[in-house]
N, C-alpha and C positions, 0 to 999 in steps of 0.2 A: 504494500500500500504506500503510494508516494500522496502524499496532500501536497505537496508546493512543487510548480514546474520551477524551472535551473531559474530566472529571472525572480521569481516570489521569494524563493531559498536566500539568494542572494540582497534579495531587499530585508526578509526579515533579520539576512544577519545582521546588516545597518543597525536596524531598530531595535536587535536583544542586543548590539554592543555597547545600547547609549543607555543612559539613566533618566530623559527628561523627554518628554514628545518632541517629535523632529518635524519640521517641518519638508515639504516634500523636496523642496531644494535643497535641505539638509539632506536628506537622503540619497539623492543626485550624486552631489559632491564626493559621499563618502562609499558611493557605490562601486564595488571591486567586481566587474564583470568582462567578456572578452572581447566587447565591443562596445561601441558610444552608443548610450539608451538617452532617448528624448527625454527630456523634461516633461511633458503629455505622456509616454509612455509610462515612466515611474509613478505619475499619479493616479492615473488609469490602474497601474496595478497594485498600488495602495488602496483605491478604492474596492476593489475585487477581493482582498485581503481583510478589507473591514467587512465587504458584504457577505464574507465566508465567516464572521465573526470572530478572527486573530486579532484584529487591530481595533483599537479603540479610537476615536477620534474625538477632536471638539473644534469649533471656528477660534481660528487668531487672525482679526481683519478680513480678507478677502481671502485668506487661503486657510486650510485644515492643517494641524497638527496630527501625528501619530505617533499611538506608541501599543506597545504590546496589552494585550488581553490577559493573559497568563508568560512568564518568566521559559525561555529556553528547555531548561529541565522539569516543568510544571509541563508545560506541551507536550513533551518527550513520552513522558510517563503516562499521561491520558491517552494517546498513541497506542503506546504499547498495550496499555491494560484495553482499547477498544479491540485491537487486535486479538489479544488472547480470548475475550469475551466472544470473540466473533464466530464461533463454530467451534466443531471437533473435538478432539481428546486435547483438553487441557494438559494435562500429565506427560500427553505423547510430545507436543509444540511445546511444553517448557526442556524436556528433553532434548531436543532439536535446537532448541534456541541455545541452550547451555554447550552443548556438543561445536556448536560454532565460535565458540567464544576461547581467549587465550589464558593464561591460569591467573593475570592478573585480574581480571574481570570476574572469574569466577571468585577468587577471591573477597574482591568486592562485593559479590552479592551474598556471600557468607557473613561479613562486616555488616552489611546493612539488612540483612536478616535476624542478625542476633542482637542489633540495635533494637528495632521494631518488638522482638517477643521478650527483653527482659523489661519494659514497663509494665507488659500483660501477667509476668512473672511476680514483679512486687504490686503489685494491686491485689494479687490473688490471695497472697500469704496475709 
C-alpha cells in the first residue's frame, strides 16, 4: 500500500521536517525533488494532501499555511496497524513482516514491546 505518489512523499517531507505551518512557497523553496515543480503544482498538491486529510490548513492573507495532521511516526504507525487490520492471518503477516527485517529492528521491537506490557504489569500487581 503506497498512500503518497514520489511528489506528495517529497512534499510531506518538507512539512514533517519543519515545526511551524509552511507556507506553500515555503515548501517550494525547500523542496528536494528531481526536477523544477511549479509553484501551482506544489499547491495543487498541498491541496490534494489536505483533501486526503494529512495536512491541516488555515488562511494567512491570500494564501494557506500547512502543516501536518498527525507527526511522521504517528502516520507510520496508523499505516501499519491499517495494514495488519486489513485481512488475513495476522500471526502469519507479522511473521513475514519480522522475517524481513534486520536484527536491529527486530531488536527494536522487543524494546518497545516490553516498554508497552511493563505498565500493564505494575497496574496489575
Amino acid at each position: 500500500m503506497r498512500e503518497f505518489g514520489q511528489l506528495e512523499s517529497a512534499i510531506m517531507d518538507v512539512v514533517w521536517s519543519q515545526d511551524r505551518p509552511l507556507l506553500v512557497r515555503e515548501v517550494r523553496e525547500r523542496l528536494h525533488y528531481p526536477r523544477p515543480v511549479a509553484y501551482t503544482t506544489v499547491m495543487t498538491v498541498l491541496t490534494i494532501l489536505h483533501g486526503k486529510g494529512v495536512l491541516r490548513r488555515e488562511k494567512h492573507g491570500r494564501a494557506w499555511r500547512y502543516w501536518p495532521r498527525e507527526q511522521r511516526a504517528e502516520h507510520d504507525a496508523r499505516l501499519m496497524a491499517e495494514i495488519l487490520q486489513s485481512g488475513g492471518d495476522h500471526a502469519r503477516t507479522l511473521r513475514e513482516f519480522l522475517s524481513r527485517l534486520g536484527p536491529d529492528d527486530v531488536e527494536e521491537i522487543r524494546t518497545a514491546v516490553g516498554q508497552r506490557q511493563r505498565p500493564r504489569t505494575l497496574a496489575a500487581s
